[in-house]
C-alpha positions, 0 to 999 in steps of 0.5 A: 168684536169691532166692525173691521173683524164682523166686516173680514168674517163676513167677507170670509163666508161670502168668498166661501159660498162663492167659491162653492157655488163656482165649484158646482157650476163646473161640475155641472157645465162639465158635462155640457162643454164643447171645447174639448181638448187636442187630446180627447179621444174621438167621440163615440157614435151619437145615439139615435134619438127623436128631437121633432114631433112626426111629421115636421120637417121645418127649420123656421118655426114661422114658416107657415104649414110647419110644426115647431117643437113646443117642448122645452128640450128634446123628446128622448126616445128609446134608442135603437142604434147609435147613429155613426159619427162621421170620419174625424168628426169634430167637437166644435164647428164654426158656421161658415157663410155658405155652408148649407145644412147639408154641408154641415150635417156631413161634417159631424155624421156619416149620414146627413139625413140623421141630423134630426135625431141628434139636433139639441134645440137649446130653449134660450135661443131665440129662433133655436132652430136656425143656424146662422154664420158665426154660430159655434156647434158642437158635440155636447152630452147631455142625459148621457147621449152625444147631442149637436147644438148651437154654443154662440160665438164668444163675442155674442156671449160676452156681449149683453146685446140680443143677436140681431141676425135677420132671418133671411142670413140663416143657414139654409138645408140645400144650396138655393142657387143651384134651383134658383134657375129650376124654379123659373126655367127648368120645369115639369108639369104635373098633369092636373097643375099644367091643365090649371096653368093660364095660356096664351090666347092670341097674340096682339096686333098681325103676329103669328108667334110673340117674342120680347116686346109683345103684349100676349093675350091670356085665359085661365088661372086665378086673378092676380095683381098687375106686375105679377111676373110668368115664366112662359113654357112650352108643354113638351113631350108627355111623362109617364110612369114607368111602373103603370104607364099613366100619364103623370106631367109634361116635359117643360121648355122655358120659352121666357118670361112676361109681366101681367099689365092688365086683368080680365078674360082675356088678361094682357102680359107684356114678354119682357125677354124670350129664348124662343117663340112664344106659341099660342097654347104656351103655359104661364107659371107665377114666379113665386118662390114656394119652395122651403129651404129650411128643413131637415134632412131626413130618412123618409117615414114610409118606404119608397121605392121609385125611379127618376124620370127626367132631369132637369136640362136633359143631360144624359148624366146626372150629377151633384147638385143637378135637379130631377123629377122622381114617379113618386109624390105627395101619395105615396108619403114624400116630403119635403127634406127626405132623402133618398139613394140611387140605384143605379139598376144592375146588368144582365149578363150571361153566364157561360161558365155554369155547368162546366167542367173543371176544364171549363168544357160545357157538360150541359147549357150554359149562357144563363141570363144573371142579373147583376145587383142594383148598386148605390149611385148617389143621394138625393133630397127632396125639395117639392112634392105634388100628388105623383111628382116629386123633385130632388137636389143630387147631394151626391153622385159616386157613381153615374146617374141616369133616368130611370134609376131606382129612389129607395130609402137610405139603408 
């Protein structure tokens, strides 16, 4: 046979295999495809799974205290009940920058908190857990249960560069400047954190009261490194727990804000900018950002049954995106991420319409107290917890929101 049959032949078989081994890739990248047509029928409710170990609650695996799954795929659980997709759900989502995890989860589930049942953490990723602008998500199967995982964009997958997205543009759970005046302005202090907090000792130089452009004298508090920045509060009225009567914090009142400029007992810190007199007993929180706003949403592990105490800035109504402190904490098994509904609490009204006649004439008593259902007002998820307090971001409010509503699990 000469060279040019041997050579055609050859290539024959090689077109051959080529062509079989395409024909069972897609076969097989079918099942995972996220880019269903306009035609498909919409997807039916995802099944609840667990794809994180107990207890985690992180997205950043880097993030100190979390726990990142070590598994290359997810754990799949026995299924209890579907998890409901939401109203039009689509089969893909581009991550818009902006968006939060919060934003996201509602796009593709009824109920946000249920995201990390259905969340596939693709091992070829590196930092699988994060989700950035541009990322690609979608509605994929995978061992027969609808699933959510990151599909990157086109231009990433054409590409043979490695992303070089810096972490700090991740999509975070929660819109961080709606508490980024929480975090150095609105406070409540726990009882045992306000009475570890430094204080105002004195003020220098013939000063009753200290405002910007006065250095403060200041005891208490661990040693920190000069330039450290405070925000000054005034420790207002008492807190205390609707359901026992113990005093759990104090109402916080920014009063401004000051930088140490030199250590010792007494420390020295310069005001560099107040809204009101600085007092001599007046409290100074470090301005660090302790705060993760990388976690998932989720459906606490214990049930809890509290009540809002306080919001943040004293509005009388509560509403989206507005931060309030809850009678329950660390203690009682919140964390950070839970999610929880308001019940708004029912009324008491008198039924005078018991015990009557057709004709509506009294046969006997009438006026009975009744009280009225506890009804769903809105939802919270949690962002800080201590022993006894916790804080939490409305996601949403349909209905009015007011101190003392009840926080219970999502039903």
């Amino acid at each position: 046979m000469s060279p040019d049959k041997n050579r055609l032949k050859t290539g024959l078989r090689m077109a051959i295999i080529a062509l079989t081994v395409t024909a069972a890739g897609c076969s097989t990248i079918s099942n995972l495809n996220p880019f269903g047509s306009d035609d498909d029928e919409a997807p039916p409710p995802v099944a609840r799974t667990s794809t994180m170990p107990s207890g985690s609650s992180s997205l950043d695996p880097n993030r100190s205290g979390s726990t990142a799954p070590a598994q290359s795929g997810p754990v799949m659980t026995q299924v209890s009940q579907p998890v409901p997709l939401a109203s039009g759900a689509p089969n893909e989502y581009v991550v818009q920058t902006g968006d939060t995890l919060w934003d996201i989860a509602a796009t593709f589930l009824r109920d946000p908190w249920y995201w990390p049942e259905v969340w596939y953490v693709n091992p070829q990723v590196e930092n699988p857990h994060l989700i950035y602008p541009g990322d690609v998500l979608a509605l994929v199967t995978i061992n027969g249960q609808q699933r959510i995982t990151t599909v990157r964009a086109s231009t990433f997958r054409l590409s043979p560069q490695a992303r070089a997205t810096p972490l700090t543009e991740s999509i975070t759970s929660i819109p961080y400047e709606q508490i980024s005046a929480f975090l150095s302005k609105g406070l409540v202090l726990e009882k045992d954190q306000a009475d570890q907090l430094p204080y105002i000792l004195s003020t220098r130089g013939d000063h009753l009261i200290a405002s910007a452009g006065n250095d403060v004298y200041v005891r208490g508090g661990e040693p920190t490194a000069n330039g450290t920045r405070y925000s000054v509060v005034h420790v207002g009225d008492e807190l205390r727990d609707p359901d026992d009567n113990k005093l759990i914090g104090y109402q916080g009142i920014y009063v401004g804000e000051g930088a140490l400029s030199r250590g010792g007992d007494p420390a020295t810190v310069a005001l560099t900018d107040t809204n009101r007199e600085a007092l001599n007993g007046d409290r100074l929180v470090p301005e660090t950002v302790d705060i993760p706003l990388n976690f998932f949403p989720k459906a606490p592990e214990i049930d809890i049954d509290g009540r809002i105490i306080s919001v943040v800035d004293g509005v009388s109504l509560i509403g989206q995106y507005q931060v309030v402190v809850l009678n329950r904490g660390a203690r009682n098994g919140l964390a950070p991420g839970d999610v929880l509904t308001v019940f708004q609490a029912g009324e008491v009204v008198k039924d005078r319409y018991a015990n009557t006649s057709l004709l509506g004439t009294a046969v006997r008593g009438g006026g009975e107290s009744v009280a009225l259902p506890d009804e769903e007002a809105g939802t919270i998820m949690v962002f800080k917890v201590y022993d006894r307090i916790g804080y939490g971001l409305v996601m949403e409010a349909t209905s009015d929101i007011h101190v003392l509503d009840a926080v219970r699990n999502p039903i």
